[in-house]
N, CA, C, O and CB atoms as a CASP TS submission, in Angstrom:
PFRMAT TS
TARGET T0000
AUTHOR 0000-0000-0000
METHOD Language model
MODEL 1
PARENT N/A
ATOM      1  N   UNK     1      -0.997  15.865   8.526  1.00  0.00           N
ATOM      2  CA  UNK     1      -1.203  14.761   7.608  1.00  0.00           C
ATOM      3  C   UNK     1      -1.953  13.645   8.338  1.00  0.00           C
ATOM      4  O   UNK     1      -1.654  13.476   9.520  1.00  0.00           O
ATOM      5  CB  UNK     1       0.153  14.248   7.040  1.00  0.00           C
ATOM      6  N   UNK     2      -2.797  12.937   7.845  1.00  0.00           N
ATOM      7  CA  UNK     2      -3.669  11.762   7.878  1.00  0.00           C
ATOM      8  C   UNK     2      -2.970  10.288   8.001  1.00  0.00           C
ATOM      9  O   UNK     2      -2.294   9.848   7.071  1.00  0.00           O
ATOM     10  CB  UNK     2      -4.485  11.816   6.603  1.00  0.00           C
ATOM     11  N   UNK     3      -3.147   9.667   9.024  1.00  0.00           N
ATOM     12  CA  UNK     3      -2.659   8.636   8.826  1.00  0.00           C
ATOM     13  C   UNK     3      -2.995   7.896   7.210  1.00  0.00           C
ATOM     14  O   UNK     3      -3.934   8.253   6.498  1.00  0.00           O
ATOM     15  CB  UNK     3      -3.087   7.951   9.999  1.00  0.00           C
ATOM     16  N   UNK     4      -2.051   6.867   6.870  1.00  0.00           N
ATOM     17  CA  UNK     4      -1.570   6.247   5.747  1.00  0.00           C
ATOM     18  C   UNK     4      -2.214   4.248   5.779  1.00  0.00           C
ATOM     19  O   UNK     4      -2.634   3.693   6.794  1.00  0.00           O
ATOM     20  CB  UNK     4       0.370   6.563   5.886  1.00  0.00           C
ATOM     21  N   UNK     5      -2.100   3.648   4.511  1.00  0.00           N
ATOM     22  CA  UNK     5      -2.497   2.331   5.243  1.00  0.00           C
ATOM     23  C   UNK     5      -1.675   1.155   4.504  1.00  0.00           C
ATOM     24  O   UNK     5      -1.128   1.223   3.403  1.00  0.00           O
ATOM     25  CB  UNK     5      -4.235   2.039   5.155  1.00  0.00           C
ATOM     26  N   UNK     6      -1.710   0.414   5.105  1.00  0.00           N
ATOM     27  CA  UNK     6      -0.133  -0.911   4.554  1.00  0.00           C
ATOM     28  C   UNK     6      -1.197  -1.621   3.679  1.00  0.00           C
ATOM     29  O   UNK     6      -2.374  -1.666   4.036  1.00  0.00           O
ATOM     30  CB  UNK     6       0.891  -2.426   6.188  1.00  0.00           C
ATOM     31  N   UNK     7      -0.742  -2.190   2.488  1.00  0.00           N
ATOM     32  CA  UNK     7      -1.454  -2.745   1.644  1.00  0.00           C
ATOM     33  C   UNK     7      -0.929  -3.624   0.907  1.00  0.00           C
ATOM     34  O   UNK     7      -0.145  -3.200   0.057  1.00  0.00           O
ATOM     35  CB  UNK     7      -1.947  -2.021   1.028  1.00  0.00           C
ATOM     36  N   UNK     8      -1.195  -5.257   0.982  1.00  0.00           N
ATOM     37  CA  UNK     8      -0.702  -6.267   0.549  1.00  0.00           C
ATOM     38  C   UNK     8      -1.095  -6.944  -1.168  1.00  0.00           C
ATOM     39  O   UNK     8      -2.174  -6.793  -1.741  1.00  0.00           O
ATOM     40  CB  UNK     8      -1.048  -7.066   1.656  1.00  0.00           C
ATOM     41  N   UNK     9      -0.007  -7.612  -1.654  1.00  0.00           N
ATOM     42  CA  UNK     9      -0.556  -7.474  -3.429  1.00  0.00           C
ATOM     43  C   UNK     9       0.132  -8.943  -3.358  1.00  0.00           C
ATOM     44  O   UNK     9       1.311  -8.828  -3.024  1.00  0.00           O
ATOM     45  CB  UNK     9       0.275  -5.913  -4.891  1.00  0.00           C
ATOM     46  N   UNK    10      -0.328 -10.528  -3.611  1.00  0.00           N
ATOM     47  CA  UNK    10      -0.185 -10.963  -4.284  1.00  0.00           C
ATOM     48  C   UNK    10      -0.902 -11.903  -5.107  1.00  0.00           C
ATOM     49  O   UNK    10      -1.830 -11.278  -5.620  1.00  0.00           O
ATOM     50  CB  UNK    10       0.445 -11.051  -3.962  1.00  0.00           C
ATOM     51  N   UNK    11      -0.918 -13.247  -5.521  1.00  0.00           N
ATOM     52  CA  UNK    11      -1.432 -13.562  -6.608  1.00  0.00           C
ATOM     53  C   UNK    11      -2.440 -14.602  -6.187  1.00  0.00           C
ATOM     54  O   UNK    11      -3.247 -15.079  -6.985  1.00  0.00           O
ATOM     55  CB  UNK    11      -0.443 -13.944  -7.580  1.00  0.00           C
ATOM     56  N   UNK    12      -2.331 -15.185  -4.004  1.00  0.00           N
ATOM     57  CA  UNK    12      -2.886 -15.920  -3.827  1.00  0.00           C
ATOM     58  C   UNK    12      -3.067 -15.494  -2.187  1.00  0.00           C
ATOM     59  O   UNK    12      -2.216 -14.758  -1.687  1.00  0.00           O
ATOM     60  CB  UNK    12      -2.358 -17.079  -4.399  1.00  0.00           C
ATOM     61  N   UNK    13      -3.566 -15.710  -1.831  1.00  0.00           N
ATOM     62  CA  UNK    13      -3.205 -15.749   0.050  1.00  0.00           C
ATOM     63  C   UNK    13      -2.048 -16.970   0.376  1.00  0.00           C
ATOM     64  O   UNK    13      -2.014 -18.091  -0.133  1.00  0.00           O
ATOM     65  CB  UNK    13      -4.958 -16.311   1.173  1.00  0.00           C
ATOM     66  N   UNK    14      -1.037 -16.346   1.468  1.00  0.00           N
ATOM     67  CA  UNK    14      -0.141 -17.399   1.516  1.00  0.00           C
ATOM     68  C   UNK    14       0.946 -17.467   0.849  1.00  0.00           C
ATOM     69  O   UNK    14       1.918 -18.150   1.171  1.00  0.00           O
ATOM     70  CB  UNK    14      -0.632 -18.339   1.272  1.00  0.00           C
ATOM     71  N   UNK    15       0.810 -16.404  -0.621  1.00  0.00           N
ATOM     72  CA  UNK    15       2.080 -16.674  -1.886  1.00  0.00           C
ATOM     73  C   UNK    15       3.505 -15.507  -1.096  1.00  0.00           C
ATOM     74  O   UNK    15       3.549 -14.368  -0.630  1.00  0.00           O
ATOM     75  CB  UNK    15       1.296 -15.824  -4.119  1.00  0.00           C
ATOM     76  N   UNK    16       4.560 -16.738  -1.350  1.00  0.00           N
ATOM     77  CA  UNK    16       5.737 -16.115  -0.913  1.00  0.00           C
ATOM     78  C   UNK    16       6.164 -14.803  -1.475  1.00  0.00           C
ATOM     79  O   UNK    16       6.798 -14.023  -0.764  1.00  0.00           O
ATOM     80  CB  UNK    16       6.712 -16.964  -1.107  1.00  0.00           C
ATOM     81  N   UNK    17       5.854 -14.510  -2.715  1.00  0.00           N
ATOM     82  CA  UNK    17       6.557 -13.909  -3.215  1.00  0.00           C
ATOM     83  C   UNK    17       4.937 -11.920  -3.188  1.00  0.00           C
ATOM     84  O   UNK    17       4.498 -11.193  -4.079  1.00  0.00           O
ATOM     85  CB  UNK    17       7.242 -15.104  -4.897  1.00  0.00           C
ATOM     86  N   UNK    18       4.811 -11.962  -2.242  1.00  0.00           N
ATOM     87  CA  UNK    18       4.199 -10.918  -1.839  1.00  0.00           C
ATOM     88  C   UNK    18       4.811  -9.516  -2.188  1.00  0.00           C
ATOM     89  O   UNK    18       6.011  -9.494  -2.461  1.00  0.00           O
ATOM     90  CB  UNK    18       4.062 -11.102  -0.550  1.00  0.00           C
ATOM     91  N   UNK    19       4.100  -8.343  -2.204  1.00  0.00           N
ATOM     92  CA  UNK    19       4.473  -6.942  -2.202  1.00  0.00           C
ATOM     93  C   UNK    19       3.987  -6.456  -1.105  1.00  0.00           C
ATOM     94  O   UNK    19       2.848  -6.862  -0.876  1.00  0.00           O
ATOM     95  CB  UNK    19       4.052  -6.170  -3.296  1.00  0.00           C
ATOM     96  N   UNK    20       4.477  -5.636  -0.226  1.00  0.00           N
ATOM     97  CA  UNK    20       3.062  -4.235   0.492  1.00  0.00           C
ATOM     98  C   UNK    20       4.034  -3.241   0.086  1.00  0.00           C
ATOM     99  O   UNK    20       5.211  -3.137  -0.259  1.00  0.00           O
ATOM    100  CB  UNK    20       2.481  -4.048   2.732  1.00  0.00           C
ATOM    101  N   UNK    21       2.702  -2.374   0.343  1.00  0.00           N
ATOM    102  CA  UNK    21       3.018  -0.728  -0.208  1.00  0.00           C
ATOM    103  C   UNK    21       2.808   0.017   1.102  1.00  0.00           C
ATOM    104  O   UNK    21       2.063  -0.535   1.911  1.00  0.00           O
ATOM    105  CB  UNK    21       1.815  -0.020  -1.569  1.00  0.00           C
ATOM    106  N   UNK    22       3.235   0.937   1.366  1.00  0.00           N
ATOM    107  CA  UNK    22       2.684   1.862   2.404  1.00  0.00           C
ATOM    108  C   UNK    22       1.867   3.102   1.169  1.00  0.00           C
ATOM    109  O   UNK    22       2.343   3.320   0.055  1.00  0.00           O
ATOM    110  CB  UNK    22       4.230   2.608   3.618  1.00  0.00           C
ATOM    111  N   UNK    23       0.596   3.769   1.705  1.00  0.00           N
ATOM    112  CA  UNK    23      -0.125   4.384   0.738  1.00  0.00           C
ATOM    113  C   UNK    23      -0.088   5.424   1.651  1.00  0.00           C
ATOM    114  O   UNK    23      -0.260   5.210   2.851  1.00  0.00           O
ATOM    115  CB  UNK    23      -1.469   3.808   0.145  1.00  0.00           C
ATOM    116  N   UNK    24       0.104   6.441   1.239  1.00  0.00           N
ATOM    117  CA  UNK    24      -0.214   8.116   1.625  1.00  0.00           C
ATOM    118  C   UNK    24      -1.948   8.235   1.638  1.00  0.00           C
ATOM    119  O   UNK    24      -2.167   9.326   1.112  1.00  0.00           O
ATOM    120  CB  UNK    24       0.556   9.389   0.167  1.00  0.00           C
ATOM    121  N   UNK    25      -3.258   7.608   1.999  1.00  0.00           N
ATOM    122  CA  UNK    25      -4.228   7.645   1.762  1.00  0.00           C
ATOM    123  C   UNK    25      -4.706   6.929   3.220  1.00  0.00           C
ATOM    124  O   UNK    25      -3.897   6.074   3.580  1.00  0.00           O
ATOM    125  CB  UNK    25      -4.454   7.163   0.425  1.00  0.00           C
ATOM    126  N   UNK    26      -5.560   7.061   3.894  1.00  0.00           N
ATOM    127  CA  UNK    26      -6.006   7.067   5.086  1.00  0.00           C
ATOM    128  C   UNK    26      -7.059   6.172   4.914  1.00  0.00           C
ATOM    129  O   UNK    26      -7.036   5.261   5.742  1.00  0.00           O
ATOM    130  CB  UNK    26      -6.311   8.330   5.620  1.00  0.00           C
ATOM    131  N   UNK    27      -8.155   6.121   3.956  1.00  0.00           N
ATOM    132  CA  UNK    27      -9.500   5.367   3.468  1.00  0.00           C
ATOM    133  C   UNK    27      -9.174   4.260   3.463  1.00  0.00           C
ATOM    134  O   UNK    27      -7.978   4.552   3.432  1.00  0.00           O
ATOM    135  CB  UNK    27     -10.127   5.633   2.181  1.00  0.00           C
ATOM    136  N   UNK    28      -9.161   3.103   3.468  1.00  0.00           N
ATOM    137  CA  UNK    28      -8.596   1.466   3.061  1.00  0.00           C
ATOM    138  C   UNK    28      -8.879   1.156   1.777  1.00  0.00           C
ATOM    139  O   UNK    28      -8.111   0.543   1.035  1.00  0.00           O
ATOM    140  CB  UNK    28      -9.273   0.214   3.896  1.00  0.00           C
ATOM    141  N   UNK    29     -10.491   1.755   1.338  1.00  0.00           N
ATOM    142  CA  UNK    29     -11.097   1.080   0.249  1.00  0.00           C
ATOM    143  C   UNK    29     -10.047   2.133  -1.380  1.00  0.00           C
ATOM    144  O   UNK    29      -9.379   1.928  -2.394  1.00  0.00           O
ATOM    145  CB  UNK    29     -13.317   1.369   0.471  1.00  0.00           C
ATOM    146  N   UNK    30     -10.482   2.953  -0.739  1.00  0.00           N
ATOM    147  CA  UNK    30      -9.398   4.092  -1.940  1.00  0.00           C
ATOM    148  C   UNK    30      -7.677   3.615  -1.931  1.00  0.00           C
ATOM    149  O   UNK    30      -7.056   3.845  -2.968  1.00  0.00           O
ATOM    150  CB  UNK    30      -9.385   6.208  -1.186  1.00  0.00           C
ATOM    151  N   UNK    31      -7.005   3.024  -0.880  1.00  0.00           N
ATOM    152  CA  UNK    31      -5.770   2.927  -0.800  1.00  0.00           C
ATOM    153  C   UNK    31      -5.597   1.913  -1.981  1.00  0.00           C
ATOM    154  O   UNK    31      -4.919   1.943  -3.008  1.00  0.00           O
ATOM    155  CB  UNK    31      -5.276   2.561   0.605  1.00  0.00           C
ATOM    156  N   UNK    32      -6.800   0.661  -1.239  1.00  0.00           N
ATOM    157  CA  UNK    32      -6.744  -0.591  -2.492  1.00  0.00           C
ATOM    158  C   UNK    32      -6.949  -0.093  -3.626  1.00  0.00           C
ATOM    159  O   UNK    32      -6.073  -0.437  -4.420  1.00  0.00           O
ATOM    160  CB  UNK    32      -7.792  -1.758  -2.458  1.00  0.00           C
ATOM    161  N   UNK    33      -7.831   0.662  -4.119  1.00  0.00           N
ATOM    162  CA  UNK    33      -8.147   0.930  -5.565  1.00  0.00           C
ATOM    163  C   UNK    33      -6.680   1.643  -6.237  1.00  0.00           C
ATOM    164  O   UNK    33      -6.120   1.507  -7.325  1.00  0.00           O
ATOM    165  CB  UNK    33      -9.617   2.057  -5.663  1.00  0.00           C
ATOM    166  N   UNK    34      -6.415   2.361  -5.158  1.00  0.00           N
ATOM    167  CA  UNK    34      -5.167   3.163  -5.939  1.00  0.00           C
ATOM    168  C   UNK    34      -3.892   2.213  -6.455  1.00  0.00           C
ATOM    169  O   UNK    34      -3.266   2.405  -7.497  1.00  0.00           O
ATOM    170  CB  UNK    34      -4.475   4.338  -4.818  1.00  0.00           C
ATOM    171  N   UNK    35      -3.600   0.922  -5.289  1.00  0.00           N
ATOM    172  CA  UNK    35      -3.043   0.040  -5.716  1.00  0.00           C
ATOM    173  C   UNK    35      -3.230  -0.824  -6.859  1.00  0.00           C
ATOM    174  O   UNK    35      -2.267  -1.054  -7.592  1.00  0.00           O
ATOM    175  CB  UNK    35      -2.998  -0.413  -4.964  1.00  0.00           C
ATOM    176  N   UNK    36      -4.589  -1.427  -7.135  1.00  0.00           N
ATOM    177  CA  UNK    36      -4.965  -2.348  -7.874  1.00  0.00           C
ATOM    178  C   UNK    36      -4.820  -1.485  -9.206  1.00  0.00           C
ATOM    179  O   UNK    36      -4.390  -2.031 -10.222  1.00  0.00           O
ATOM    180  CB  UNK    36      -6.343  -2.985  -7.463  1.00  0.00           C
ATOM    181  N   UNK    37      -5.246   0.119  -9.205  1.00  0.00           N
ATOM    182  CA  UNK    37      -4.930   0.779 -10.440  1.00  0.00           C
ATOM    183  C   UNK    37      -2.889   0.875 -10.903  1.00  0.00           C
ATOM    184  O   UNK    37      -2.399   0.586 -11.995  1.00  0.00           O
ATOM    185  CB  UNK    37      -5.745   2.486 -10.124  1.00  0.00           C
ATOM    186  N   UNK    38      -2.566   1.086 -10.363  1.00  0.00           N
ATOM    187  CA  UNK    38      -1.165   1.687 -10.304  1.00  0.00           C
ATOM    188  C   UNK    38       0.174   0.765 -10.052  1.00  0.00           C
ATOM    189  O   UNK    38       1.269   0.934 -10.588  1.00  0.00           O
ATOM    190  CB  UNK    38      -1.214   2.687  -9.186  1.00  0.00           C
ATOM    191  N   UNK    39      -0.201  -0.299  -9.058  1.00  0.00           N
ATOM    192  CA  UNK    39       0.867  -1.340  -8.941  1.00  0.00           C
ATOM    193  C   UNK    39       0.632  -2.850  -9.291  1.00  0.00           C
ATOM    194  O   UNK    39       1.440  -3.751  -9.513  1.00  0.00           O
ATOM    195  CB  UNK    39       1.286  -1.317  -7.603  1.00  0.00           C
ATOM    196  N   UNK    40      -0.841  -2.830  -9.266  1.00  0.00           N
ATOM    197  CA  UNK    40      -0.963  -4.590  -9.095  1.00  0.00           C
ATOM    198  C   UNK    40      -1.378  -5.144 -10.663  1.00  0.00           C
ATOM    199  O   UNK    40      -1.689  -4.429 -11.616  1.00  0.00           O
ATOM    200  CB  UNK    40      -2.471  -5.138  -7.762  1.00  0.00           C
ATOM    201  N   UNK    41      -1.314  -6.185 -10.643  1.00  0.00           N
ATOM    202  CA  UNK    41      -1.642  -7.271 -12.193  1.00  0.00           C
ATOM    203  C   UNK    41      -2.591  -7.406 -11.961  1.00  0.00           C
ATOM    204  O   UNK    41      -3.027  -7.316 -10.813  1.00  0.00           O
ATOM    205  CB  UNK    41      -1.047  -8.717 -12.624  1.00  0.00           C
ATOM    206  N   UNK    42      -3.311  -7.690 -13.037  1.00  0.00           N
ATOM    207  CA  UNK    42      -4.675  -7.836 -12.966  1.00  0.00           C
ATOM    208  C   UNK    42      -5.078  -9.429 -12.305  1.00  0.00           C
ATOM    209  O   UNK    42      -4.139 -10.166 -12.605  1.00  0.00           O
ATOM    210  CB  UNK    42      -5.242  -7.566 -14.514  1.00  0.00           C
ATOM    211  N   UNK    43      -5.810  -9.968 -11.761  1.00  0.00           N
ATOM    212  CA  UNK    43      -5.879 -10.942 -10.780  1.00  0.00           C
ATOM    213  C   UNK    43      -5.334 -11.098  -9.637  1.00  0.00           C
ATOM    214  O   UNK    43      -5.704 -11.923  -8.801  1.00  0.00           O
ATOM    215  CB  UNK    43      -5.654 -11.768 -11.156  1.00  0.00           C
ATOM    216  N   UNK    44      -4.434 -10.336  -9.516  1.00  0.00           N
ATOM    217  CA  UNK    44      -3.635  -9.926  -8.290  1.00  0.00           C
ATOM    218  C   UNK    44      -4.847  -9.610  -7.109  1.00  0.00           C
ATOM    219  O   UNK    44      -5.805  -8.845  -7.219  1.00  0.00           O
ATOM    220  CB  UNK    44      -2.583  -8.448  -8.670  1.00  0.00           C
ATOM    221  N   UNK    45      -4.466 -10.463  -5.951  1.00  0.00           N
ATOM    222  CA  UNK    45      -5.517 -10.071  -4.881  1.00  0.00           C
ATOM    223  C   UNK    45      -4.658  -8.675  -4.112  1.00  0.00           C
ATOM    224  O   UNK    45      -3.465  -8.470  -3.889  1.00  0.00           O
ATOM    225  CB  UNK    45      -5.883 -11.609  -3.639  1.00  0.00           C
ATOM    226  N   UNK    46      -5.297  -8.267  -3.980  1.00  0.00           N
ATOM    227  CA  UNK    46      -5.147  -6.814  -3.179  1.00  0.00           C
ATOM    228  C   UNK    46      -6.156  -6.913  -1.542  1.00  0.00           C
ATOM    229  O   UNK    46      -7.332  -7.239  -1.386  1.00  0.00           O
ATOM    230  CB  UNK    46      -5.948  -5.321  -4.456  1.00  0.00           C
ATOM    231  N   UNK    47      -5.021  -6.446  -0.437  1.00  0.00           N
ATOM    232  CA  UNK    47      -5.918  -6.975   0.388  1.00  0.00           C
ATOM    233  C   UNK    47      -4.882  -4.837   1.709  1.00  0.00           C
ATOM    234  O   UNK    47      -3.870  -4.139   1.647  1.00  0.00           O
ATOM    235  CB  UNK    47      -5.551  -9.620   0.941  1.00  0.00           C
ATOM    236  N   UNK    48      -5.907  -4.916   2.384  1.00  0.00           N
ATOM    237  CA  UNK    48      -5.664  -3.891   3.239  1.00  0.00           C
ATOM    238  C   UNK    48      -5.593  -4.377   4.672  1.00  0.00           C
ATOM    239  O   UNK    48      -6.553  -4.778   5.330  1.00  0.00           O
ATOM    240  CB  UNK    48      -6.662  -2.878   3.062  1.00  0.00           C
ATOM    241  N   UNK    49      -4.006  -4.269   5.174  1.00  0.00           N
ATOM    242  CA  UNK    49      -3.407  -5.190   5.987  1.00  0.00           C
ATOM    243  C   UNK    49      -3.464  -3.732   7.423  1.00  0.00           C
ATOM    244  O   UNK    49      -2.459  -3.874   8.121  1.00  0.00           O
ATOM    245  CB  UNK    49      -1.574  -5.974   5.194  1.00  0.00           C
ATOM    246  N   UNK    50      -4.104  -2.844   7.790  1.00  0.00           N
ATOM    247  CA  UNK    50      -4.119  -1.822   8.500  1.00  0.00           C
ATOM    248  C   UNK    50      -3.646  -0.409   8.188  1.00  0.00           C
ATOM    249  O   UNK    50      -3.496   0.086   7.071  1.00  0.00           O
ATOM    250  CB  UNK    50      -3.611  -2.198   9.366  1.00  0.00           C
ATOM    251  N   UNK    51      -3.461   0.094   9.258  1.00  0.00           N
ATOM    252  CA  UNK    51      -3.018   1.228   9.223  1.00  0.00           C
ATOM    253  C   UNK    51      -1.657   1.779   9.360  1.00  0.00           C
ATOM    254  O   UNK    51      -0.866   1.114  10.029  1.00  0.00           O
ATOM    255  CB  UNK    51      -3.604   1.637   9.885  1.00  0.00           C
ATOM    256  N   UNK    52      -1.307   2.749   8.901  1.00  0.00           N
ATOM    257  CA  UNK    52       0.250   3.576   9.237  1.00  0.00           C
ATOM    258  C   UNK    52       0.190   4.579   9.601  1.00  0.00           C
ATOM    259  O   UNK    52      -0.766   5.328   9.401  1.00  0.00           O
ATOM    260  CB  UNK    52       1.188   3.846   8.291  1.00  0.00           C
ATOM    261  N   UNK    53       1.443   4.918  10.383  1.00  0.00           N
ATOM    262  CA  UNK    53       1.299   6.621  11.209  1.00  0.00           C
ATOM    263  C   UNK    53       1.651   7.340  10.264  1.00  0.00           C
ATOM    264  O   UNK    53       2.317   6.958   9.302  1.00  0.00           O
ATOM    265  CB  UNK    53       2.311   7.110  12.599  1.00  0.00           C
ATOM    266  N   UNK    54       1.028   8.998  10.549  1.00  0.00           N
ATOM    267  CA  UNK    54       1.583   9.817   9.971  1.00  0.00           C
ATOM    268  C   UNK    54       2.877  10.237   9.973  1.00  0.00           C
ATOM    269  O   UNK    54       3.442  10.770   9.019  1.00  0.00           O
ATOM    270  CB  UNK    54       1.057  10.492  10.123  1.00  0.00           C
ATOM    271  N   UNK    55       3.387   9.982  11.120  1.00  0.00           N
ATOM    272  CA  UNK    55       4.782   9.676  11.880  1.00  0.00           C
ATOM    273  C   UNK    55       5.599   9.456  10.146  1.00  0.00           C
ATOM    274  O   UNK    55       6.202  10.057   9.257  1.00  0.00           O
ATOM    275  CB  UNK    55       4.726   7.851  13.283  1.00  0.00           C
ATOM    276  N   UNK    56       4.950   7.883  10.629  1.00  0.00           N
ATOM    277  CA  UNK    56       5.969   6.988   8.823  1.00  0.00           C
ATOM    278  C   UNK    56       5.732   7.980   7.758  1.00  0.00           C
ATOM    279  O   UNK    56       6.532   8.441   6.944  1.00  0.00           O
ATOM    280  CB  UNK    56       5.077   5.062   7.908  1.00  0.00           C
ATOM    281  N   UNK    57       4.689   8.178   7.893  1.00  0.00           N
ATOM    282  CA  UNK    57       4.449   8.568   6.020  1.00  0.00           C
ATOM    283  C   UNK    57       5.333  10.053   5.784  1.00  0.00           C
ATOM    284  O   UNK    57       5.956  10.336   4.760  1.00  0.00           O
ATOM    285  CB  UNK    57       2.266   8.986   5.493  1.00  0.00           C
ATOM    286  N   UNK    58       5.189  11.017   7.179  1.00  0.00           N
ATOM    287  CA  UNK    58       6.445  12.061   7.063  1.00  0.00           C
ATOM    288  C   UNK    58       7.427  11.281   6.931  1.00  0.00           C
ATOM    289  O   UNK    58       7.304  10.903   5.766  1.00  0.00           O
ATOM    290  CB  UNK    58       6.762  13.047   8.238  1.00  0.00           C
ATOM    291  N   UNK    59       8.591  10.637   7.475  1.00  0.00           N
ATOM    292  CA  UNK    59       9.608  10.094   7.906  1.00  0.00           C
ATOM    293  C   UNK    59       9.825   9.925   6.042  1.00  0.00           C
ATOM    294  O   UNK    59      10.821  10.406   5.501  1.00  0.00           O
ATOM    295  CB  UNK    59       9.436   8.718   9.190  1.00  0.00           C
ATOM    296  N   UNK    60       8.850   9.259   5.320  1.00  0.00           N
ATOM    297  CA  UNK    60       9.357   8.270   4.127  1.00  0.00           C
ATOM    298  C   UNK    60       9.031   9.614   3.105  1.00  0.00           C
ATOM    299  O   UNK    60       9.309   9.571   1.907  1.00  0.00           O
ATOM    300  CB  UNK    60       8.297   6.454   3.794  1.00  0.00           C
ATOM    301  N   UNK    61       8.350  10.906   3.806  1.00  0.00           N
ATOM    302  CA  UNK    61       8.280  11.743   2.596  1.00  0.00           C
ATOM    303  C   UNK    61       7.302  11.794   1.516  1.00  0.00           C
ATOM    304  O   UNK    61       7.281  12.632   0.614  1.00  0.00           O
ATOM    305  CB  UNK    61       9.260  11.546   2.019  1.00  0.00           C
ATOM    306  N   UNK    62       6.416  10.727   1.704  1.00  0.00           N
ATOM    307  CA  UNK    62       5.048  10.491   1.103  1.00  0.00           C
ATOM    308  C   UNK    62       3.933  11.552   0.654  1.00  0.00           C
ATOM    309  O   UNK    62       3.210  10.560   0.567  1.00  0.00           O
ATOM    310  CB  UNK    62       4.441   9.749   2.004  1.00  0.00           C
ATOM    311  N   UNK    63       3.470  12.144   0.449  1.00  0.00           N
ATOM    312  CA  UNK    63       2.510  13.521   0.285  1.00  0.00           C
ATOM    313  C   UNK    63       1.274  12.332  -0.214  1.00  0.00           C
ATOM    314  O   UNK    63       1.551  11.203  -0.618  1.00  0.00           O
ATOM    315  CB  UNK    63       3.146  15.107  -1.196  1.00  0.00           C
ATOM    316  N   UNK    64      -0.224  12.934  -0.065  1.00  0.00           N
ATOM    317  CA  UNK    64      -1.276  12.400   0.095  1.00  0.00           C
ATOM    318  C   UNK    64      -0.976  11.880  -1.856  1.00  0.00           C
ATOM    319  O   UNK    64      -0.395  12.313  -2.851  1.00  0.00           O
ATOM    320  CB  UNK    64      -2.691  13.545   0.829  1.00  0.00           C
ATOM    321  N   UNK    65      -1.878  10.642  -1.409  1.00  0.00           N
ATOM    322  CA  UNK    65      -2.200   9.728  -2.709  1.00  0.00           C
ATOM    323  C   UNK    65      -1.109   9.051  -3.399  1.00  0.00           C
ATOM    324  O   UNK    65      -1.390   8.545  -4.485  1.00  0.00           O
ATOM    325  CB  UNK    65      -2.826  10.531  -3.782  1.00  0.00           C
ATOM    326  N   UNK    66       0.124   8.946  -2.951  1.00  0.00           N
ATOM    327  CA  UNK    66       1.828   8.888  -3.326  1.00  0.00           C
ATOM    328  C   UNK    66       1.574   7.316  -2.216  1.00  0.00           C
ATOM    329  O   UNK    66       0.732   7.208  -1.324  1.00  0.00           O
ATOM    330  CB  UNK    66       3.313  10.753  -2.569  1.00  0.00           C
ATOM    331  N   UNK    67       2.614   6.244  -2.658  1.00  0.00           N
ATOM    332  CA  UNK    67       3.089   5.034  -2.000  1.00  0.00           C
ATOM    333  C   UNK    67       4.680   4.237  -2.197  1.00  0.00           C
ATOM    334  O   UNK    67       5.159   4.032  -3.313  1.00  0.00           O
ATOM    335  CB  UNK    67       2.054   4.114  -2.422  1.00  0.00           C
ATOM    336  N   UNK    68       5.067   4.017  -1.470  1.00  0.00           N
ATOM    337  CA  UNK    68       5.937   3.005  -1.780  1.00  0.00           C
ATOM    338  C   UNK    68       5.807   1.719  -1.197  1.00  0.00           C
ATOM    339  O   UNK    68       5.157   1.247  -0.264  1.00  0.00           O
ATOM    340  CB  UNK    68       7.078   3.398  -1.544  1.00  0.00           C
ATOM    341  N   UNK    69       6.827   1.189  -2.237  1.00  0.00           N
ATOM    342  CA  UNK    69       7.211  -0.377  -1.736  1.00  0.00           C
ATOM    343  C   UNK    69       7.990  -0.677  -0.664  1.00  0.00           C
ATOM    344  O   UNK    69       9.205  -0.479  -0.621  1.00  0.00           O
ATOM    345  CB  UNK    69       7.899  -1.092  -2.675  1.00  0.00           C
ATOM    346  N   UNK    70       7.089  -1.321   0.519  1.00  0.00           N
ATOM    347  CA  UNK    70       7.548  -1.507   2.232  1.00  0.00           C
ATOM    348  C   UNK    70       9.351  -1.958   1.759  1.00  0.00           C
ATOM    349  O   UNK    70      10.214  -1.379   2.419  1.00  0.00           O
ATOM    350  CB  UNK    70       6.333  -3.294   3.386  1.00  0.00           C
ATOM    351  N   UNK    71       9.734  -2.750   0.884  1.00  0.00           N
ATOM    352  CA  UNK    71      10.714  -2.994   0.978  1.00  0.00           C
ATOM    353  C   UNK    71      11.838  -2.223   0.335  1.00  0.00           C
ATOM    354  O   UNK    71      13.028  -2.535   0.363  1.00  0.00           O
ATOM    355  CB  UNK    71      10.614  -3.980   0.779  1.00  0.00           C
ATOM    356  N   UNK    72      11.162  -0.916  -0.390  1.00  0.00           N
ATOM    357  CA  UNK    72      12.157   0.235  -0.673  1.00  0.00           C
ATOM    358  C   UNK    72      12.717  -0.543  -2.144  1.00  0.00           C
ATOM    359  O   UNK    72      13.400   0.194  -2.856  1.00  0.00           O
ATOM    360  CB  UNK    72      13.534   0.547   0.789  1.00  0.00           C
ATOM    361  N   UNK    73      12.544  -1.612  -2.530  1.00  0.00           N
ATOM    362  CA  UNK    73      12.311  -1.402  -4.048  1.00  0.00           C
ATOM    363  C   UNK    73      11.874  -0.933  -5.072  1.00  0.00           C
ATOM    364  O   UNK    73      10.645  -1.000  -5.096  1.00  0.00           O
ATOM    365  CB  UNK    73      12.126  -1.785  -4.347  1.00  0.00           C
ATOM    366  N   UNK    74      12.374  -0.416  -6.070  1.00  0.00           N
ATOM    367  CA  UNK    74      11.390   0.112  -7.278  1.00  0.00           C
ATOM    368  C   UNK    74      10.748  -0.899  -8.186  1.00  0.00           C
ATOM    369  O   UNK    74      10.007  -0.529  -9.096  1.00  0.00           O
ATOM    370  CB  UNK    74      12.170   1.028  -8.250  1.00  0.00           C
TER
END
């Protein structure tokens, strides 16, 4: 498996009330799109905060194009 990439969602730079996702997707530009399609509001800035090991993305059980919420909320 391909490393994975951490991806930040909120409504401003700076706003407390932030999301990241860890993304099963390795590309940055595809991770964001998959987010901005699938989790984020529309105006929502979407921003690609690096990379994740494949390590994590086994560990969390992820399979390619699949993400969760860093904080294990639904």
């Amino acid at each position: 498996m391909e490393d994975g990439r951490l991806i930040r969602v909120g409504k401003y730079r700076g706003d407390a009330k932030v999301v990241a996702y860890i993304v099963a997707i390795s590309d940055s530009f595809e991770a964001v799109v998959l987010i901005q399609k699938k989790a984020a509001d529309p105006g929502d800035e979407v921003q690609d905060l690096g990379r994740v090991s494949a390590a994590l993305l086994e560990t969390l059980k992820l399979g390619p194009g699949e993400f969760i919420r860093a904080d294990g909320q639904r």
